[in-house]
C-alpha positions as CSV (number, residue, x, y, z in Angstrom):
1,X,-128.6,-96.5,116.8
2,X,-131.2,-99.5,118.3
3,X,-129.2,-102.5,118.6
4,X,-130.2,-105.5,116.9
5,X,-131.3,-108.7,118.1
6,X,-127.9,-110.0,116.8
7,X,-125.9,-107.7,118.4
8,X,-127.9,-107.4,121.6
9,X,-127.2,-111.7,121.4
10,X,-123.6,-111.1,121.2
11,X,-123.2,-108.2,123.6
12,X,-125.2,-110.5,126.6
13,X,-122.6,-113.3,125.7
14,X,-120.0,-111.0,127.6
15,X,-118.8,-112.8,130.5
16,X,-118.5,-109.8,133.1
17,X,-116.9,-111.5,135.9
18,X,-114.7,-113.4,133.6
19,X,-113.5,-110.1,132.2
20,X,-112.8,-108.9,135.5
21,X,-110.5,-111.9,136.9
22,X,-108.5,-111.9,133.4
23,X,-107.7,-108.3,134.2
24,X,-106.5,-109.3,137.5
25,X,-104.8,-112.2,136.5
26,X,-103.2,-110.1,133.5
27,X,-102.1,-107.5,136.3
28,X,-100.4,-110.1,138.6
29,X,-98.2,-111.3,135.9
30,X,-95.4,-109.6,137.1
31,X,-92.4,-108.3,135.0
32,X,-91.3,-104.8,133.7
33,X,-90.2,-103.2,130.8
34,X,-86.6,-102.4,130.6
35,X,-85.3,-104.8,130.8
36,X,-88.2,-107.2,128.9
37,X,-90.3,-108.6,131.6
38,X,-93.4,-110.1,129.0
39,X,-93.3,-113.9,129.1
40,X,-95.8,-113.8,132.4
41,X,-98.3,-111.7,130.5
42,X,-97.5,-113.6,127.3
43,X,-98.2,-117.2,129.4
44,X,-101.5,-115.8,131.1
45,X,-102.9,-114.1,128.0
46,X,-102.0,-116.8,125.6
47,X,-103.3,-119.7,128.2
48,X,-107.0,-117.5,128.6
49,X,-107.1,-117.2,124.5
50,X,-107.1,-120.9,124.6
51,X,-109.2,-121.8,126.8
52,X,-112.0,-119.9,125.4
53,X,-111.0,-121.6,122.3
54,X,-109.3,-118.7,120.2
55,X,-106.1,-119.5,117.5
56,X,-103.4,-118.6,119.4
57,X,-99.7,-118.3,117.7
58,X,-96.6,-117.1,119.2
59,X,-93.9,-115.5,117.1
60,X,-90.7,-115.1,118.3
61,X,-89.1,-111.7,118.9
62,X,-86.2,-112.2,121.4
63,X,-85.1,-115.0,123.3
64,X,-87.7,-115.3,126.0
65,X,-89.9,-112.5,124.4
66,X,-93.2,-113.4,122.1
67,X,-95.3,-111.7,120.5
68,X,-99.3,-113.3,120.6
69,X,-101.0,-113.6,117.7
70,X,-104.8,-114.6,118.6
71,X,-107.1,-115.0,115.9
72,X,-111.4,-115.9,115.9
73,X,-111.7,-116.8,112.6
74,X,-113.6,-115.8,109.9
75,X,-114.6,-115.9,106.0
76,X,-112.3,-114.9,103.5
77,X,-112.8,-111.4,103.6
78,X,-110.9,-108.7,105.3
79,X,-110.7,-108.9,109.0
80,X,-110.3,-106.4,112.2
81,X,-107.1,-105.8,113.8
82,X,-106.9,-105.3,117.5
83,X,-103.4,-104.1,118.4
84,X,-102.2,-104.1,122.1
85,X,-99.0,-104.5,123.7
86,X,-97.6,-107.2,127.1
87,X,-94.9,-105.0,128.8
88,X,-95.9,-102.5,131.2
89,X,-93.0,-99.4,132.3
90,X,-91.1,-100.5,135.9
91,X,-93.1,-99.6,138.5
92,X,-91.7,-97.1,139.9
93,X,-91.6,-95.5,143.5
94,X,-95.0,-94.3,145.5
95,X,-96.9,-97.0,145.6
96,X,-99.6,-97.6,148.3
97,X,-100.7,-101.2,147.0
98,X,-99.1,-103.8,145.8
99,X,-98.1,-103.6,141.9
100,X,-98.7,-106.5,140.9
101,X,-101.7,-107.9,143.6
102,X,-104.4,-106.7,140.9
103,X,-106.4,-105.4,144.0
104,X,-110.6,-104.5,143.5
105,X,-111.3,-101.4,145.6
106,X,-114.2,-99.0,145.2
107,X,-114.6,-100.3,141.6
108,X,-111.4,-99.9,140.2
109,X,-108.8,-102.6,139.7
110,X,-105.2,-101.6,140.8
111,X,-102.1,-103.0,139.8
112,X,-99.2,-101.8,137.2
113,X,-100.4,-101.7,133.8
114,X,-104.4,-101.8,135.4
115,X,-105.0,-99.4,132.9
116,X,-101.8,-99.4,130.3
117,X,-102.8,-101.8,129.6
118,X,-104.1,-104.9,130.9
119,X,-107.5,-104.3,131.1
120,X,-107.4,-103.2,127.5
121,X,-106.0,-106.5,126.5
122,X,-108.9,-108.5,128.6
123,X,-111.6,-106.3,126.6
124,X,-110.0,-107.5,123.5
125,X,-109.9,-111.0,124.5
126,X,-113.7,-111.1,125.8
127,X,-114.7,-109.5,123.2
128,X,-113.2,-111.8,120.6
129,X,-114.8,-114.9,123.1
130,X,-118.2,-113.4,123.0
131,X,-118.3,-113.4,119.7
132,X,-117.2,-117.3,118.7
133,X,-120.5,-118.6,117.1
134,X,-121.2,-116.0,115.4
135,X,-120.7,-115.7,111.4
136,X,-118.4,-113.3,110.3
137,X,-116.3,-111.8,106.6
138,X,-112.9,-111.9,108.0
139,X,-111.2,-113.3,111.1
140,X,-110.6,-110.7,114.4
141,X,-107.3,-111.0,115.3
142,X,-105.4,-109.7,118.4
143,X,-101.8,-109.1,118.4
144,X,-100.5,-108.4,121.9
145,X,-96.6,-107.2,121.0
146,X,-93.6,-106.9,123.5
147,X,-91.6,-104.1,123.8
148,X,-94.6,-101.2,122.6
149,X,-93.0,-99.2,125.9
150,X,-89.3,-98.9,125.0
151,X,-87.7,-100.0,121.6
152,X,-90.5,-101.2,119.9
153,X,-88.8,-104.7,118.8
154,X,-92.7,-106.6,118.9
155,X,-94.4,-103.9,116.5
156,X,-91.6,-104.3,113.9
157,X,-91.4,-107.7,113.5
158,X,-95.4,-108.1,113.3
159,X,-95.3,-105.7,110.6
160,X,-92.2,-107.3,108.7
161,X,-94.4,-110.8,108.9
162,X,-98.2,-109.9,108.3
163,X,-99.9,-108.7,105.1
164,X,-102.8,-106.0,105.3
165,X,-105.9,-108.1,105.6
166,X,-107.9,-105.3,107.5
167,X,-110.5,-103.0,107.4
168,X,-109.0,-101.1,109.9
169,X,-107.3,-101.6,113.4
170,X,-108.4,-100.4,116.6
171,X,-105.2,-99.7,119.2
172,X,-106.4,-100.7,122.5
173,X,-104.7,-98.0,124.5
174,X,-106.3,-96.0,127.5
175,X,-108.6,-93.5,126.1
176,X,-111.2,-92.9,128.6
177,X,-113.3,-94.3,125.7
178,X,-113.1,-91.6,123.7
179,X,-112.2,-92.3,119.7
180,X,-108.8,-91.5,118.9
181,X,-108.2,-90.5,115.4
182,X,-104.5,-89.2,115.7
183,X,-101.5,-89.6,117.6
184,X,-98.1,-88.4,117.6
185,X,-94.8,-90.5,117.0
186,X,-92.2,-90.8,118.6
187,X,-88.2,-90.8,118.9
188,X,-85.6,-91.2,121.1
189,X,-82.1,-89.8,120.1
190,X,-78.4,-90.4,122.1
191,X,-75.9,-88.3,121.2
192,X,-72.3,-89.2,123.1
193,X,-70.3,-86.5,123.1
194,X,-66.2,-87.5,123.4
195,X,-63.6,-85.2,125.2
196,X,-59.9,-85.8,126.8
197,X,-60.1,-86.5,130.3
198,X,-57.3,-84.4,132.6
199,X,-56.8,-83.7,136.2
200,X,-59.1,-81.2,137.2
201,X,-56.2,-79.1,138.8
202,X,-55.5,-77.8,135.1
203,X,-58.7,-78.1,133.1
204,X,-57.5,-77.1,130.2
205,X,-55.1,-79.5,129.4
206,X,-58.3,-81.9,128.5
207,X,-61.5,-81.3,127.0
208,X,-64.7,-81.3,128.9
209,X,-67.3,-83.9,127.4
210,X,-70.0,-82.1,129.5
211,X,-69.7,-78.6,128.2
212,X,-70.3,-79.8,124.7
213,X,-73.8,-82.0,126.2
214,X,-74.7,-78.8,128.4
215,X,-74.4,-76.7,124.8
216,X,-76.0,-79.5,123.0
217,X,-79.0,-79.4,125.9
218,X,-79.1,-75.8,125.6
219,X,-79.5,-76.2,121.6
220,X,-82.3,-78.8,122.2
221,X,-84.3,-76.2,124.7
222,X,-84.3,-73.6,121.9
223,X,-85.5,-76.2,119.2
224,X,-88.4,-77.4,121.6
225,X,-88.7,-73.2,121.7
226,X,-88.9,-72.8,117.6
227,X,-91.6,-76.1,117.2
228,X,-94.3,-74.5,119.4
229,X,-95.5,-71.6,116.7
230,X,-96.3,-75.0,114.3
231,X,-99.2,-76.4,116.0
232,X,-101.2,-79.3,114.4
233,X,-104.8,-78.4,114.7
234,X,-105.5,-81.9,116.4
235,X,-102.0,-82.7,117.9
236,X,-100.6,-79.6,118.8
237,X,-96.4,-79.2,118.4
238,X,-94.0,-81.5,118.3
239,X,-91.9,-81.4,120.8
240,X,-88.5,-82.3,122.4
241,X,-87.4,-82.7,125.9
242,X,-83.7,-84.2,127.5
243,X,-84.7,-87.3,129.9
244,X,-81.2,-88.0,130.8
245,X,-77.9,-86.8,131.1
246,X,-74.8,-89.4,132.1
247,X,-71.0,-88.3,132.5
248,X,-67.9,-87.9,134.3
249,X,-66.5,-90.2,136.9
250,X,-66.0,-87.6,139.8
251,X,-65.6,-83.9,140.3
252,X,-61.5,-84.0,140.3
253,X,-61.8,-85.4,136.6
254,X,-62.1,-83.7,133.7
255,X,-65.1,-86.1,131.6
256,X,-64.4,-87.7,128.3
257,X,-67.8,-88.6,127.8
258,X,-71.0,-87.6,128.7
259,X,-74.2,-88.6,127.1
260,X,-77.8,-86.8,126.0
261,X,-80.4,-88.9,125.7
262,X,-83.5,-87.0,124.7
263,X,-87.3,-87.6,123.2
264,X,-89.0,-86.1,120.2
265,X,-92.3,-86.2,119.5
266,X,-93.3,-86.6,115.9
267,X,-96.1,-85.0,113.7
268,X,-98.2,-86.6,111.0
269,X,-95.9,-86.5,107.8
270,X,-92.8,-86.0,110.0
271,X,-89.6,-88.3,109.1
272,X,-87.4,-89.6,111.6
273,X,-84.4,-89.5,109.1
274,X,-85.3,-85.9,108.6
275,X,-85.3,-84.6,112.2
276,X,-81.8,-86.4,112.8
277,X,-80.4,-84.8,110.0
278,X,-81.5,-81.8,111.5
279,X,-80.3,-82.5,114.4
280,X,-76.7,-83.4,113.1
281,X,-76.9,-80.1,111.3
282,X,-77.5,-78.2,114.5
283,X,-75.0,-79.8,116.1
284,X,-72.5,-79.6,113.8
285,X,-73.0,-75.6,114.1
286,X,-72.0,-75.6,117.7
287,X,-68.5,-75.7,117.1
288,X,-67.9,-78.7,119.3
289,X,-64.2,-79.7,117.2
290,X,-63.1,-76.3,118.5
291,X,-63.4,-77.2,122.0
292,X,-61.6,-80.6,121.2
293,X,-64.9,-82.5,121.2
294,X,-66.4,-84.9,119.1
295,X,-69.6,-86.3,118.8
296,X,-71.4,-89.8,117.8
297,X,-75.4,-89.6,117.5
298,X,-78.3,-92.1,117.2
299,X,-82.0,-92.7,116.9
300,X,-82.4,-96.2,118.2
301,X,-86.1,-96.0,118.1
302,X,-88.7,-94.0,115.9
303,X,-92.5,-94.3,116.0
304,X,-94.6,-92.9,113.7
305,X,-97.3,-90.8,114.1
306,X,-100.8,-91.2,112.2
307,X,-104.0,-89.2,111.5
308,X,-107.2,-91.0,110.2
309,X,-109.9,-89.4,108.9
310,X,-112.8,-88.3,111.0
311,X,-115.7,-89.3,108.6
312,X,-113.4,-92.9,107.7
313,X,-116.1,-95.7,108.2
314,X,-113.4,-97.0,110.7
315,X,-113.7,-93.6,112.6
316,X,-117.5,-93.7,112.5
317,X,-118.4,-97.1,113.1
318,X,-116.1,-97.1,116.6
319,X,-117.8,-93.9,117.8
320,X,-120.9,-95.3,116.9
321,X,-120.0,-98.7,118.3
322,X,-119.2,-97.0,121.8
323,X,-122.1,-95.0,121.9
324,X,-124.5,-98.0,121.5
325,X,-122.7,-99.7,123.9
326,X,-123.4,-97.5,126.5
327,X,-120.2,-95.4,126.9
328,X,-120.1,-91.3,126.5
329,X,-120.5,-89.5,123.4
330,X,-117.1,-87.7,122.8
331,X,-116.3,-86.6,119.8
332,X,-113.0,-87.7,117.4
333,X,-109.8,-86.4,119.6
334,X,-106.2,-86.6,119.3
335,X,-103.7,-87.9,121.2
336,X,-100.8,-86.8,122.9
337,X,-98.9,-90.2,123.7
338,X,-97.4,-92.2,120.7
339,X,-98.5,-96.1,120.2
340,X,-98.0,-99.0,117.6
341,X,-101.1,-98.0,115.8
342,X,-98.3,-95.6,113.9
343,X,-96.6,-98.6,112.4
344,X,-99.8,-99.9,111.3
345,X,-101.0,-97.1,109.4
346,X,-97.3,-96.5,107.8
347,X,-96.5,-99.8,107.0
348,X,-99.5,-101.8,106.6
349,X,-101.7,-98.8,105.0
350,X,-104.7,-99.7,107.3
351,X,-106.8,-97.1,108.8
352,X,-106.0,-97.0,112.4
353,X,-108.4,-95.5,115.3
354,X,-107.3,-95.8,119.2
355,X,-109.6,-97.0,121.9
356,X,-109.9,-98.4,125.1
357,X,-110.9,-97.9,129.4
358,X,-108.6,-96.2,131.4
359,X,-106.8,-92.8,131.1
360,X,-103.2,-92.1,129.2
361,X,-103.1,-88.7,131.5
362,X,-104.8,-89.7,134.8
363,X,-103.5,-93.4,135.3
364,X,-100.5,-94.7,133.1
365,X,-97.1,-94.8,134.2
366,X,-98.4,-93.3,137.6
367,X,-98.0,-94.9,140.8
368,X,-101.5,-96.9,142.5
369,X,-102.6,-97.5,138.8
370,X,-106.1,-98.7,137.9
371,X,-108.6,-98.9,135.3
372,X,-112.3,-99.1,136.4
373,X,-114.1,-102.3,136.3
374,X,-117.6,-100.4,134.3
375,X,-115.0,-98.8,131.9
376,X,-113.4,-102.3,130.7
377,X,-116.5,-103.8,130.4
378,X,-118.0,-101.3,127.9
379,X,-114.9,-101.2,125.9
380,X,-115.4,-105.2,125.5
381,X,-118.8,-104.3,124.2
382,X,-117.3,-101.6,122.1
383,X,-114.7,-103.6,120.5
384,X,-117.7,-106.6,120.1
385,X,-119.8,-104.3,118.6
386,X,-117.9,-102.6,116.0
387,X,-116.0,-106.2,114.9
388,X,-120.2,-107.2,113.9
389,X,-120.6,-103.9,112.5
390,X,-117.8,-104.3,110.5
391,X,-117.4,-108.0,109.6
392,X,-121.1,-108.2,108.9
């Protein structure tokens, strides 16, 4: 649709070249995640929020790690929640730049977490700036959380604290700017599986830890096998898949221990309690007592997955609002990555859409990671224009 002369006022209030060095200066705050690296992100995003005059609050999580609360106020009404997240995954071998020296080449900003996801965080933020005289129903707030990119300890202790005050949130993840109705959850289980260590002369005088994990592994495989024939039309399967293995303490030792630690992926209406039950079942009927074995198991973290309807006014008003701000016309999608948006829509009840520059697939977690510069800047428009839109 034509833009209004309010909006068109707002959207020329973007400071481009601000936008641009706070995405660098986001990506040179260095610190990864294990082990819980945020309080440089947390000290450069929280000193730009205020500066540009924004609330800013910072609860504690951790020792050393905040979450940031940033708020442009509003009437009394219900607000907009943009959700985004300060750690970024270690960096990783590969690398032909410098991580962390936020380099500008050919149009794209390098650096880890360029595009997962620092420049999502500086659309948020200049957004929310370009849009501090204007009149609005409810306050935009921004909660950058630690820990979104291993045990989730920010998202839970937002929810635990905040009351649903929304009309909806966006998650400010890399989505090549496409709308993002549904993602996937996601779990991580450990199973330690206890044997007798022995000499390794006479084997069987013990009982080996990493037989039982190589059956349990084995079990897994086949379970990954049985969720493919139960696609979600949007989402596809669920899935599993073993990231690590750990055990033994040298080939002439029989191994007490050994532990699994393995992923599954979570679809809408799944329960995390229900797939380790399932899980315990299954590995119950492996037999693992009559090799001497025993076995301890644990889901240390669980995030849910969420589906929001295409036709919400959420949904519609963010594909509109991308549109109108100049970015491509792509229709609702899915997603295959998890995010915090699933605690949102669980525990808070609000309607949650992801959206932001960069790509999930092409970029994240990838060595020489960038976002580029045109894509941050229409996702600040984006975000500016659907907070009028819905705050009007």
């Amino acid at each position: 649709m034509p833009l209004t002369h309010r909006e068109r006022a707002v959207l020329d209030t973007i400071d481009e070249n601000h936008l641009v060095e706070l995405t660098r200066s986001l990506v040179r705050a260095t610190g990864q995640n294990p082990p819980g690296e945020e309080a440089a992100t947390v000290a450069a995003l929280s000193g730009a929020a205020a500066e540009l005059g924004l609330d800013v609050t910072e609860q504690r999580v951790r020792p050393g790690r905040h979450n940031v609360l940033i708020t442009k106020t509003g009437g009394a009404g219900p607000g907009l929640l943009l959700l985004g997240h300060t750690d970024v995954v270690p960096v990783g071998d590969g690398w032909t730049r410098d991580p962390f020296g936020g380099v500008i080449e050919h149009g794209r900003i390098y650096g880890r977490g360029a595009s997962d996801m620092k420049g999502c965080l500086a659309a948020a933020l200049s957004a929310m700036a370009a849009l501090r005289g204007t009149e609005l129903s409810g306050p935009i707030e921004l909660a950058a959380l630690v820990d979104e990119e291993d045990a989730g300890i920010g998202i839970r202790a937002y929810v635990a604290s905040t009351a649903p005050r929304s009309h909806g949130c966006i998650t400010a993840e890399p989505t090549e700017l496409q709308t993002v109705i549904g993602a996937r959850g996601a779990s991580y289980l450990r199973v330690l599986v206890r044997g007798t260590a022995c000499h390794a002369g006479r084997p069987d005088d013990g009982a080996n830890a990493i037989y039982g994990a190589a059956a349990l592994v084995a079990e897994i495989e086949r379970m990954h096998a049985e969720l493919a024939d139960h696609k979600h039309p949007l989402l596809g399967p669920a899935t599993w898949s073993v990231g690590q293995i750990q055990g033994g303490t040298g080939a002439s030792v029989v191994p007490a221990e050994c532990v699994v630690t393995a992923d599954r992926r979570l679809l809408p209406g799944e329960s995390s309690t229900a797939v380790l039950d399932d899980v315990h079942a299954r590995i119950e009927a492996l037999r693992l007592a009559d090799r001497g074995l025993t076995f301890e198991i644990e889901m240390p973290m669980a995030m849910p997955a969420f589906l929001t309807p295409a036709e919400s006014t959420l949904a519609r008003t963010v594909g509109a609002a991308v549109v109108d701000a100049g970015g491509p016309a792509l229709p609702p999608g899915g997603w295959a990555a998890a995010c915090d948006g699933g605690f949102i829509a669980r525990d808070l009840g609000v309607p949650v859409v992801v959206l932001g520059p960069g790509s999930v697939s092409a970029q994240a977690h990838r060595p020489d990671e960038s976002v580029a510069i045109d894509e941050i800047i229409l996702a600040a428009r984006a975000y500016a224009l659907t907070a009028l839109r819905l705050l009007a």
